[in-house]
C-alpha positions in Angstrom: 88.2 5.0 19.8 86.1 6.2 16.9 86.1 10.1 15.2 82.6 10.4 13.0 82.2 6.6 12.7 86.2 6.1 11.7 88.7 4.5 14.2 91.1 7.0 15.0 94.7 7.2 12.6 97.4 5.8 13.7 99.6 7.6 10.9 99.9 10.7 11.6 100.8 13.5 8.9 104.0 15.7 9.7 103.0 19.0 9.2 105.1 22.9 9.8 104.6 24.3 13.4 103.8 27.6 11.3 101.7 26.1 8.6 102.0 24.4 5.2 100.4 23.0 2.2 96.9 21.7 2.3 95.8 20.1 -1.4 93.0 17.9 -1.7 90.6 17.0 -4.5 87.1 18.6 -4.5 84.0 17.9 -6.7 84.6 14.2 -7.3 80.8 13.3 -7.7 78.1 14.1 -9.7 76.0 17.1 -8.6 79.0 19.8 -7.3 79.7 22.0 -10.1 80.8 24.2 -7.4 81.2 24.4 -3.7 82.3 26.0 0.0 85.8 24.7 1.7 86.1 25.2 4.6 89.6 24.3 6.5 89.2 24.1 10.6 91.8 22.3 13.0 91.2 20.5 16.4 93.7 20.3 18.8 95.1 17.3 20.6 94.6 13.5 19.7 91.1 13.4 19.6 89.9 17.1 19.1 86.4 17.6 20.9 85.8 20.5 18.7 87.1 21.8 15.5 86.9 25.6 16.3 90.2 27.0 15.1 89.9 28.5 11.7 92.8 28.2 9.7 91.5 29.8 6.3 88.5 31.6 5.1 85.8 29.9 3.1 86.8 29.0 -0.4 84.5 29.1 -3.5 85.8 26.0 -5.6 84.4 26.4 -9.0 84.6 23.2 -11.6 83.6 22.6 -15.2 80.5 21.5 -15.1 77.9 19.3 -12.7 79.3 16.0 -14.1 82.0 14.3 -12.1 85.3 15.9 -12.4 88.9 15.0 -11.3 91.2 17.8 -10.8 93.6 18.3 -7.5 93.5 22.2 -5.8 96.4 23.0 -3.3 96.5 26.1 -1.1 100.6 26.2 -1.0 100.7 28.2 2.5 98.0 27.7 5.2 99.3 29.6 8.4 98.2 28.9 11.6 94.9 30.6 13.4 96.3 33.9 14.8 97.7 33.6 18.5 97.7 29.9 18.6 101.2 28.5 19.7 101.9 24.7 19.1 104.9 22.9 19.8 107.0 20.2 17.6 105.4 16.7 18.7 102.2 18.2 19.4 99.1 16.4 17.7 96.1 18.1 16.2 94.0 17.1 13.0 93.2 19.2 10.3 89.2 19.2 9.1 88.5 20.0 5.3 84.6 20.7 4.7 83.0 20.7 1.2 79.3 21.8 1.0 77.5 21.6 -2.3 74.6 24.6 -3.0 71.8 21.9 -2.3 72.9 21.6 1.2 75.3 18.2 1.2 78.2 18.0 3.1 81.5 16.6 2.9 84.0 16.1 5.7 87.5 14.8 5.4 90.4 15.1 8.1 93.9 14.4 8.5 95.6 13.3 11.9 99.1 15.9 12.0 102.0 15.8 14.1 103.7 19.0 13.8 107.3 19.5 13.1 109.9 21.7 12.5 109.9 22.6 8.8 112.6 21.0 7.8 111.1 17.7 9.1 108.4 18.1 6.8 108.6 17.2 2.8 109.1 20.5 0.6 106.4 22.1 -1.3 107.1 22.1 -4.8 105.0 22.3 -8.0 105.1 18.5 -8.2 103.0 17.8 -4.7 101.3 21.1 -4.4 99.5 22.2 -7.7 95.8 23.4 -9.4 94.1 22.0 -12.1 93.1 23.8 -15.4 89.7 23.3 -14.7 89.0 24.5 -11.4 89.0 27.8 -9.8 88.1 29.5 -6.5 86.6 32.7 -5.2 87.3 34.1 -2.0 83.9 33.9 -0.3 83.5 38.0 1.5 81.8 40.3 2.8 81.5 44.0 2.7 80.1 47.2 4.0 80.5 48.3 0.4 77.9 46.8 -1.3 75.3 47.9 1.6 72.9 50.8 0.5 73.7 54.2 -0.2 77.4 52.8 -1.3 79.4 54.4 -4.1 79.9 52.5 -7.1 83.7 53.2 -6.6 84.1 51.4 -3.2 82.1 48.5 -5.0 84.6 48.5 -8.1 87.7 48.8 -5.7 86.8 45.5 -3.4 86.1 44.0 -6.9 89.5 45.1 -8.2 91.5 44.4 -4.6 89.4 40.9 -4.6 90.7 40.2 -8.4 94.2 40.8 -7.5 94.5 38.8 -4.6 92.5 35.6 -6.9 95.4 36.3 -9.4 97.7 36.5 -6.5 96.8 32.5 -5.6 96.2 31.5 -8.8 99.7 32.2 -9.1 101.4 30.3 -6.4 
């Protein structure tokens, strides 16, 4: 059995019944100075769908348009709210890049999940950011519709700042 033109893993990646680490390494060819992540999951063996969102839309930001290595990890991706799985249940997790000229990116990763302690600790040895790339949450708001104070503008701005600083962070 085949999943986009790849036979299906037989590894499969143990990963926290209430979420973990994703890291993964975007802009690797020429062309992306930046793009849109996107982080679904598909339950069961062979998901027929991948319609569980696990995180919002990422703005991944490099250096320049020119290849550029560099490794981004989001330390804590829970689960999709009110979704229940058990230890030993299978699902695979589906990162999308897309580049501003339309191109897109898939990459998955067969999961078993497992009680946390089953599963290899996070530390800043597995699960780090490189200098040289960034994100943005990618929002939107009622704020910046018309007739909308300058203030609520500047406080999403400031809110959206801290929480960047927030992840930056971790």
């Amino acid at each position: 059995m085949t999943r986009g033109g790849m036979p299906m893993s037989q590894n499969r990646t143990k990963w926290p019944v209430k979420g973990g680490a994703i890291a993964f390494q975007p802009g690797w060819f020429q062309g992306h100075s930046s793009a849109f992540m996107y982080f679904n999951l598909g339950l069961g063996n062979n998901p027929a769908n991948y319609s569980f969102v696990m995180q919002n839309g990422l703005n991944i930001v490099g250096p320049s348009k020119e290849p550029w290595p560099g490794t981004f990890c989001l330390p804590q991706i829970p689960l999709p709210a009110g979704l229940e799985v058990n230890v030993g249940d299978n699902a695979t997790i589906q990162i999308i890049e897309t580049a501003l000229h339309g191109a897109a990116l898939y990459n998955c990763v067969d999961i078993t999940f497992a009680e946390p302690d089953d599963v290899e600790e996070v530390t800043e040895q597995n699960c780090f950011n490189s200098s040289q790339i960034s994100s943005n949450l990618i929002f939107t708001t009622e704020a910046l519709a018309s007739g909308s104070s300058m203030s609520q503008v500047s406080l999403s701005a400031m809110i959206l700042t801290a929480v960047m600083a927030v992840i930056a962070l971790v």
